[in-house]
C-alpha positions as CSV (number, residue, x, y, z in Angstrom):
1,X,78.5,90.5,123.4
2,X,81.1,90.4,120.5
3,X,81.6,93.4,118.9
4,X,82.4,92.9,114.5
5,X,84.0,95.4,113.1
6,X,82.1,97.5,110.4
7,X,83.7,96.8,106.6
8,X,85.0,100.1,105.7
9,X,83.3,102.1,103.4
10,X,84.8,103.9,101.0
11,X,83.0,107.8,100.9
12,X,82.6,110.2,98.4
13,X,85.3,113.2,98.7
14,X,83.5,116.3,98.8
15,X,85.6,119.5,97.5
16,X,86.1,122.4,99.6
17,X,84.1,125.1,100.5
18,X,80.7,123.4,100.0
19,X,80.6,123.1,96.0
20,X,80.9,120.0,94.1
21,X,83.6,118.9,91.9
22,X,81.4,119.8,88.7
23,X,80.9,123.2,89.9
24,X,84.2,124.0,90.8
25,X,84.9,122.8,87.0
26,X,82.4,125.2,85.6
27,X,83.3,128.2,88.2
28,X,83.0,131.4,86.1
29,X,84.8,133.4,88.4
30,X,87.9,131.8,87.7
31,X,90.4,133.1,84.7
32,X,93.3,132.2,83.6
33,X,96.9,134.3,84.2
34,X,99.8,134.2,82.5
35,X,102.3,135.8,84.9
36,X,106.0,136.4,84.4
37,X,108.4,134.6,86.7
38,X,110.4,136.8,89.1
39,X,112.4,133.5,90.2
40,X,112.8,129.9,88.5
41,X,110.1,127.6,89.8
42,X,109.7,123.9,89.8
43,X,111.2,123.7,85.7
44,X,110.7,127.3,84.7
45,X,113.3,129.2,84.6
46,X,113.5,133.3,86.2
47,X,111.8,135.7,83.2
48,X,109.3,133.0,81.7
49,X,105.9,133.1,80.9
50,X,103.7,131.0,83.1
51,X,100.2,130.2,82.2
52,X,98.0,129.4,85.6
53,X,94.9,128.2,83.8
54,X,91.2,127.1,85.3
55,X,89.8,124.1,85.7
56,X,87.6,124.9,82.7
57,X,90.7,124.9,80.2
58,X,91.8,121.6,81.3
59,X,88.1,120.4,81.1
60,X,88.2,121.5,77.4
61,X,91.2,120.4,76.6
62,X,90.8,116.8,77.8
63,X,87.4,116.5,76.2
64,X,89.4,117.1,72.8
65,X,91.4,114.1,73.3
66,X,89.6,111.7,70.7
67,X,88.7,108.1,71.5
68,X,91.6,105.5,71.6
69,X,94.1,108.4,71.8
70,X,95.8,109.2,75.4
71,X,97.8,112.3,76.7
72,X,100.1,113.4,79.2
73,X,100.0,115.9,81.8
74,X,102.9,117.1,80.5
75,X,102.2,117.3,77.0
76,X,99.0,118.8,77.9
77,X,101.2,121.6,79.8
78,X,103.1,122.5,76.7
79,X,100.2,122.7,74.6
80,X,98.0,124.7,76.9
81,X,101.2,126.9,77.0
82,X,101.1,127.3,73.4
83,X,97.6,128.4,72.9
84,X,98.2,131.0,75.5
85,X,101.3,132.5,74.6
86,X,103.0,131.5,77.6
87,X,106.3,129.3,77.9
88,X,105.4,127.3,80.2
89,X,101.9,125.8,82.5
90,X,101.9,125.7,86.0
91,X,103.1,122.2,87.2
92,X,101.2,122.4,90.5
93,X,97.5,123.9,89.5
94,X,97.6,121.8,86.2
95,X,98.1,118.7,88.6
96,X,95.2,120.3,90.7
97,X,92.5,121.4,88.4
98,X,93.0,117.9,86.8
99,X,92.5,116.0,89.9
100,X,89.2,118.6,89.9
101,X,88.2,117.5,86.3
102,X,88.7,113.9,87.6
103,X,86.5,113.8,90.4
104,X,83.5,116.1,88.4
105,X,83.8,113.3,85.7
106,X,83.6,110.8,88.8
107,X,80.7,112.7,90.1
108,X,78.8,112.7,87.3
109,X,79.4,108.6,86.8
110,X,77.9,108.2,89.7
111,X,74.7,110.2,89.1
112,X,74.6,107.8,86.1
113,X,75.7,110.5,83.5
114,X,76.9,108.3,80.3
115,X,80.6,107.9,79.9
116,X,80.3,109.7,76.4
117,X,78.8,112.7,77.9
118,X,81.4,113.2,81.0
119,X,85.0,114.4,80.3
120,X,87.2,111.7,79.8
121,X,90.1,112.3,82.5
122,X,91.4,108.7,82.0
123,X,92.8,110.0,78.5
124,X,95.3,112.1,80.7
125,X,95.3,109.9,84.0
126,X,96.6,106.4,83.7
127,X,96.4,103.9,86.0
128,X,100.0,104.4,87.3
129,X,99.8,108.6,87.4
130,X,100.8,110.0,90.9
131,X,97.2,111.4,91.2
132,X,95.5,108.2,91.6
133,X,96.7,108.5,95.5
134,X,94.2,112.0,95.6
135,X,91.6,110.5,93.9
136,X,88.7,109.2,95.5
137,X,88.3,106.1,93.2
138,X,91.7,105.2,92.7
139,X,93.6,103.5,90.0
140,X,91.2,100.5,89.7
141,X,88.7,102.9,88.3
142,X,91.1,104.6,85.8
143,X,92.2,101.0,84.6
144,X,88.8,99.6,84.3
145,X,87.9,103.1,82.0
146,X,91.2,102.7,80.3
147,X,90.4,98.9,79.5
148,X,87.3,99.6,78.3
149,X,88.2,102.2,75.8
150,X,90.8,99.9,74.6
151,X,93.9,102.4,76.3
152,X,97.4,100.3,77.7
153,X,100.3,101.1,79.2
154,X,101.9,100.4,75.4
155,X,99.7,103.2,74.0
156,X,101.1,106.0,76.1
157,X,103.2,108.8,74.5
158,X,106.3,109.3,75.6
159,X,107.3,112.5,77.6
């Protein structure tokens, strides 16, 4: 008998320790820091003010982003330093808690949540960010949601 190879199926990413993205999103326990720097880190220099937000600050940022207008992650990181009297956001947990916002909008598409009710992550994410390769959907996904709010490459803001 001929064994077939089964297609491969692409699964749903669960988040770690058991909760799902959308609760990670709306975790209470979570607060932001702003921390001073003992030692330059990533573009921060030694003495700076770093904010390490939540994924709930993110969440609330990117659901200000108006239709037809798009971000950046890093103008998203100066503004979010702004509004906290820091100098700087934390590169690495802005680029996680996004990736969290992501998915949760993600999860909630699938559960058949209306676009206009979810956060709209592909504001921030385009189809060519770094973070599509962590994302369970992928960049075909992000460029479909772009498409369809009318978002190109063209439209981006510049760094």
């Amino acid at each position: 008998m001929k064994r077939t190879a089964k297609p491969a199926r692409k699964t749903t990413m669960k988040p770690a320790k058991g909760k799902t993205w959308t609760e990670k999103v709306n975790d209470p326990t979570k607060e932001y820091i702003v921390k001073k720097l003992d030692k330059a880190f990533a573009d921060m220099p030694a003495g700076s003010k770093m904010l390490i937000a939540t994924p709930r600050i993110i969440d609330a940022y990117v659901r200000h982003i108006r239709k037809g207008k798009s971000g950046t992650l890093a103008k998203m990181r100066k503004d979010l330093a702004l509004e906290y009297g820091a100098d700087y956001t934390c590169p690495v947990t802005s680029g996680i808690f996004l990736r969290i916002v992501s998915e949760a909008a993600h999860e909630q598409i699938e559960k058949g949540i209306s676009l206009t009710k979810v956060t709209p992550f592909w504001r921030v994410v385009d189809e060519n960010s770094p973070l599509n390769k962590k994302l369970s959907f992928g960049s075909e996904f992000v460029a479909r949601l772009r498409k369809k709010e009318g978002l190109t490459e063209d439209q981006k803001p510049k760094r």
